[in-house]
C-alpha positions in Angstrom: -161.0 -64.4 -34.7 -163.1 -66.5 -33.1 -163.0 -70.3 -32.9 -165.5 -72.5 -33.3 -167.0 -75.1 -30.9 -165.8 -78.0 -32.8 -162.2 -76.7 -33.2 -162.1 -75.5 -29.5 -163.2 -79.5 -28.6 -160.4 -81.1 -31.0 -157.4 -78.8 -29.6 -158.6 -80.3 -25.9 -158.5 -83.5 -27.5 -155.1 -83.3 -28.8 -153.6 -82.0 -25.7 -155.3 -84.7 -23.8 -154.5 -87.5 -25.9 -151.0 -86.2 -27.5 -152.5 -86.2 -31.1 -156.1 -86.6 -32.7 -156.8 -88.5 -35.7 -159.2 -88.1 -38.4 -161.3 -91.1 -38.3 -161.5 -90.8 -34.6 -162.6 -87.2 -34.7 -165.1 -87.9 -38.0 -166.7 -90.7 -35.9 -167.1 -88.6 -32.8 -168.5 -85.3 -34.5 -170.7 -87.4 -37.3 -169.5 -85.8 -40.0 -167.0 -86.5 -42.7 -163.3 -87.5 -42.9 -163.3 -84.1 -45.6 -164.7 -82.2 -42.8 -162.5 -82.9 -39.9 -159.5 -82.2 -42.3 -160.5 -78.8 -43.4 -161.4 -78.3 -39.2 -157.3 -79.4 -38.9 -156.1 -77.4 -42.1 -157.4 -74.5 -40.2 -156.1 -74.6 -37.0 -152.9 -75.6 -38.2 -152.8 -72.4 -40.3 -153.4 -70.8 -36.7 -150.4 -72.3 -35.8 -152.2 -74.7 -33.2 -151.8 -78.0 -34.2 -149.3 -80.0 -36.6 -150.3 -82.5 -38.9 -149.0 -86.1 -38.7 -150.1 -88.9 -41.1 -153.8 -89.2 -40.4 -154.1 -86.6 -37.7 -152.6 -83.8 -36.1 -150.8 -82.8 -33.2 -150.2 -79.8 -30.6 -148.2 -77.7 -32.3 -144.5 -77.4 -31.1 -144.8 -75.4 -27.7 -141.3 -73.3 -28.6 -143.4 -70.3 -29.4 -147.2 -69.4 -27.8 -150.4 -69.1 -30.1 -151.4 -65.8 -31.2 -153.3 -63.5 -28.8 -156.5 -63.4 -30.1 -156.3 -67.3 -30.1 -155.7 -67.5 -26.8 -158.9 -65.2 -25.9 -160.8 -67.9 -27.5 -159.0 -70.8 -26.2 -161.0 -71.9 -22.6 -162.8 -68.6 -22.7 -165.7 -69.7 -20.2 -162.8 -71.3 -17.9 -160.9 -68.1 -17.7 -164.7 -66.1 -17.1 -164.4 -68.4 -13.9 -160.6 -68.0 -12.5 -161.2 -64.3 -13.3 -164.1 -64.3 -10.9 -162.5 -66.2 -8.3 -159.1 -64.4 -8.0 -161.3 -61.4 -8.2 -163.0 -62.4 -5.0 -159.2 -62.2 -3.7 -158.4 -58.8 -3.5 -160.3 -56.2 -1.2 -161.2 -52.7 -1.9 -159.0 -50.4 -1.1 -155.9 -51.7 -1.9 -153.1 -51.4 -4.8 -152.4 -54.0 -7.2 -150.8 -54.9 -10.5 -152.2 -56.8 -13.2 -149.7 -58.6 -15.6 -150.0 -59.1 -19.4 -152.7 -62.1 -19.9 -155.8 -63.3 -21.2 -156.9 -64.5 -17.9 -155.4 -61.7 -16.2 -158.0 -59.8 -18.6 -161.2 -61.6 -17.2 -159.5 -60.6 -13.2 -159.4 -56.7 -14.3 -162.9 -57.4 -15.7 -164.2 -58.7 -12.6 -163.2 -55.8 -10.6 -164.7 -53.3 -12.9 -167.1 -52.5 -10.2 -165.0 -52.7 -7.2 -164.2 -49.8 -5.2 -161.2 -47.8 -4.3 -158.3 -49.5 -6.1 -155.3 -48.0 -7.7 -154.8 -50.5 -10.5 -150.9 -50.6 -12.5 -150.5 -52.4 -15.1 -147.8 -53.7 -18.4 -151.7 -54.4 -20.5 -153.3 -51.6 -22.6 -155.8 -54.3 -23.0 -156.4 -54.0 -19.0 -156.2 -50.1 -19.4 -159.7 -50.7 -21.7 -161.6 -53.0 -19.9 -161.0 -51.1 -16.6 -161.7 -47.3 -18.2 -164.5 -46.1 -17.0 -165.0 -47.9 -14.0 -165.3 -45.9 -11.1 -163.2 -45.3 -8.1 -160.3 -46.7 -9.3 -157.0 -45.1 -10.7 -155.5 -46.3 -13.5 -151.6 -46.1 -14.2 -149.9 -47.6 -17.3 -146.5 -48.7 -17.0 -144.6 -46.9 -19.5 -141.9 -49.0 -22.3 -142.2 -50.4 -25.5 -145.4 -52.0 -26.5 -145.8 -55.4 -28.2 -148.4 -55.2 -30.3 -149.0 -58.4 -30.9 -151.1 -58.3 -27.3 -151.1 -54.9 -26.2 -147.6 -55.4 -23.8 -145.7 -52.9 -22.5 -142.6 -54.9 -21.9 -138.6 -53.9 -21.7 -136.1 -52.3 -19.5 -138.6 -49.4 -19.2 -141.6 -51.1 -17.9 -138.8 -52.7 -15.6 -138.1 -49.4 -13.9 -141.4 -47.9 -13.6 -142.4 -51.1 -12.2 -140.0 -51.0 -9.2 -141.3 -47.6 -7.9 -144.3 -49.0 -6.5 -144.7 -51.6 -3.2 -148.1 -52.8 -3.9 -150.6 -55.2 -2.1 -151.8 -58.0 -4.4 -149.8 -58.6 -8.2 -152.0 -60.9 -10.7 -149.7 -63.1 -13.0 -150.5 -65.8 -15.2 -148.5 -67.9 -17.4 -147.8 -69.8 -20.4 -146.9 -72.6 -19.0 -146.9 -74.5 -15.6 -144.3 -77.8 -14.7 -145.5 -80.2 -12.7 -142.3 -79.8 -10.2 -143.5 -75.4 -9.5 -141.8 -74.1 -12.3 -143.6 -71.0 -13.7 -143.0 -70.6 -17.4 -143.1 -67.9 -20.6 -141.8 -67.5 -23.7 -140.5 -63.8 -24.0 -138.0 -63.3 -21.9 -138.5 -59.4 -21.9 -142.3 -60.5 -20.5 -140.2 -62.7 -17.9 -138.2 -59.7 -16.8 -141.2 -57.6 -15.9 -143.0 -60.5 -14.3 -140.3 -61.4 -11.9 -140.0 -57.3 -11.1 -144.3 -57.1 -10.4 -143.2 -60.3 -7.9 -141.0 -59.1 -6.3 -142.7 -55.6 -5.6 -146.2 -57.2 -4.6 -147.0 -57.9 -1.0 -149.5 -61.2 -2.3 -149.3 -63.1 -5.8 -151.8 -64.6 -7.3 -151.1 -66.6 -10.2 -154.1 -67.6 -12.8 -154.0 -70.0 -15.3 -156.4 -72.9 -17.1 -155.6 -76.3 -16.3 -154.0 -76.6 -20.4 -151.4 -75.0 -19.0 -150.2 -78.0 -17.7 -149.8 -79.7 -21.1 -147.7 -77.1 -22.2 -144.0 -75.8 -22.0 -142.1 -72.8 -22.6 -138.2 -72.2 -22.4 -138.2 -69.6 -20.0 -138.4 -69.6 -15.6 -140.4 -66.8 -14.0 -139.8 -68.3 -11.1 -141.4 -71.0 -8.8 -144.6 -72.3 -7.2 -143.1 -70.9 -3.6 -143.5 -67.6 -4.8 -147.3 -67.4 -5.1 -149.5 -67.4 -2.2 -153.0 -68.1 -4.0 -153.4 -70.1 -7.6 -157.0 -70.1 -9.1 -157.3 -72.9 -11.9 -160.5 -74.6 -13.7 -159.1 -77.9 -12.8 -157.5 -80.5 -10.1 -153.4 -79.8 -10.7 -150.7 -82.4 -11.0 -150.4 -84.2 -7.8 -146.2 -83.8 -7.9 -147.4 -79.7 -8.7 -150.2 -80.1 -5.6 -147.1 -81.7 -3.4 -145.0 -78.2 -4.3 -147.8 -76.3 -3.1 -148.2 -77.7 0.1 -145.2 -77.8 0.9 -144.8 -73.7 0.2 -148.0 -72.6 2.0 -150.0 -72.2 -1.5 -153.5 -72.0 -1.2 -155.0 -73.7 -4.7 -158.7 -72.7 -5.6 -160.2 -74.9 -8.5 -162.9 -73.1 -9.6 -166.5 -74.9 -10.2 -167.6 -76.3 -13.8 -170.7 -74.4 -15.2 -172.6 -77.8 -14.8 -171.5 -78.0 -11.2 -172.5 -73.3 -10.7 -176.0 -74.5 -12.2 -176.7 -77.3 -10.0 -175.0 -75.7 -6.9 -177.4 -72.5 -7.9 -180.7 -75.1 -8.3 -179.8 -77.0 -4.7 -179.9 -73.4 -3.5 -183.0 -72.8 -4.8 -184.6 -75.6 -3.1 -183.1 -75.0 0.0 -184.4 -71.7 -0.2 -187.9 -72.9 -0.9 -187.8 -75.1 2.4 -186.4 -72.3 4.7 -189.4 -69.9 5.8 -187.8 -66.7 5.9 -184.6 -67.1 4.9 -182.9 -64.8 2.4 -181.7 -65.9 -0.9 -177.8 -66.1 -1.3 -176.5 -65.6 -5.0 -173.7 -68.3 -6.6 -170.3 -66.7 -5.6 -168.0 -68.5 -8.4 
């Protein structure tokens, strides 16, 4: 189900700020107190925020928002990682796309790339990517969650470790400011830390929200990822941990700042005689 604008604004409010209020939010959106509360009524129902006396609250982080939430959540943010870490991987190689929503938007920026052999624990990866040519498709075989399409368990575990591939893409559901990599499933934890260990190059994608999350479970740390693509400046402490380990960090531009980079382009194009246009790489 889709979420609306308005919702999408007060859930980055309340992880911002910790909590939103009602007068606040009524006040900011011109509309009434009545309003703002049905807007919170739903969203808790969603199981994304918790009310408190005159407002509401992220809700607790022990358990992660439903999948077709999470599509919604950041959508245009995750368009913009996906595009980015796409621009990671060459042709001709192998790689293995873990369970995500903004692992999706990578698979869906490589729909038109050449000569990959693509594995993967998503059928939701299996569907973006079918079709698209030059590239074989393998499914890791196991139990599948339906919930989001995973294929996760002992089984995917084992068909996993046959392969030695050349790039993995991995998100998370959460990210600590000292490295830590987090999830909530510790079946989808298992098959993370096997598509690490049998990948060549990690790249880990993730919004900058993650950071004002937490989950209960480790899939490892910061030192294990050679490129992470975010909307957003990380943590300094998380920044410090990825120096430190040789991580290259790739904040991707805002759509104000693709649109302006694309008009400054534009004019520089007009002043050059003769030179050729170059299109907006995000």
């Amino acid at each position: 189900m889709e979420i609306p604008p308005r919702h999408n604004d007060i859930l980055a409010r309340a992880r911002a700020n910790g909590k939103v209020s009602v007068d606040e939010l009524a006040l900011a959106y011109n509309v009434t107190p009545q309003t703002v509360r049905r807007d919170m009524k739903d969203l808790c129902k969603r199981g994304l925020l918790a009310r408190i006396h005159g407002g509401a609250v992220p809700a607790n982080s022990v358990s992660n928002f439903g999948y077709a939430d999470r599509r919604e959540l950041a959508s245009d943010e995750k368009m913009r990682i996906g595009l980015v870490a796409a621009s990671l991987i060459p042709d001709n190689c192998s790689l293995i796309i873990n369970i995500g929503t903004t692992t999706e938007q990578v698979a869906r920026s490589l729909y038109d790339r050449t000569n990959l052999v693509v594995i993967t624990n998503n059928i939701n990866v299996i569907n973006i990517l079918s079709g698209s040519p030059q590239k074989e498709l393998v499914l890791a075989g196991g139990m599948v969650r339906q919930s989001d399409g995973g294929v996760v368990g002992e089984a995917a575990v084992d068909f996993i470790r046959q392969f030695k591939v050349d790039y993995a893409v991995i998100g998370a559901s959460a990210l600590d400011e000292d490295g830590a990599i987090l999830d909530f499933d510790y079946r989808e934890v298992t098959v993370a830390r096997t598509i690490i260990a049998n990948a060549r190059k990690i790249v880990l994608v993730a919004d900058g929200s993650k950071f004002e999350r937490t989950a209960p479970m480790r899939i490892g740390d910061i030192s294990l990822v050679d490129h992470f693509v975010t909307d957003r400046e990380p943590p300094e402490k998380f920044q410090t941990a990825c120096r430190q380990n040789g991580v290259d960090i790739k904040v991707v531009a805002t759509a104000s700042e693709l649109s302006q980079n694309l008009h400054n382009r534009k004019n520089e194009h007009k002043r050059t005689s003769g030179a050729g246009f170059e299109t907006v790489n995000v």
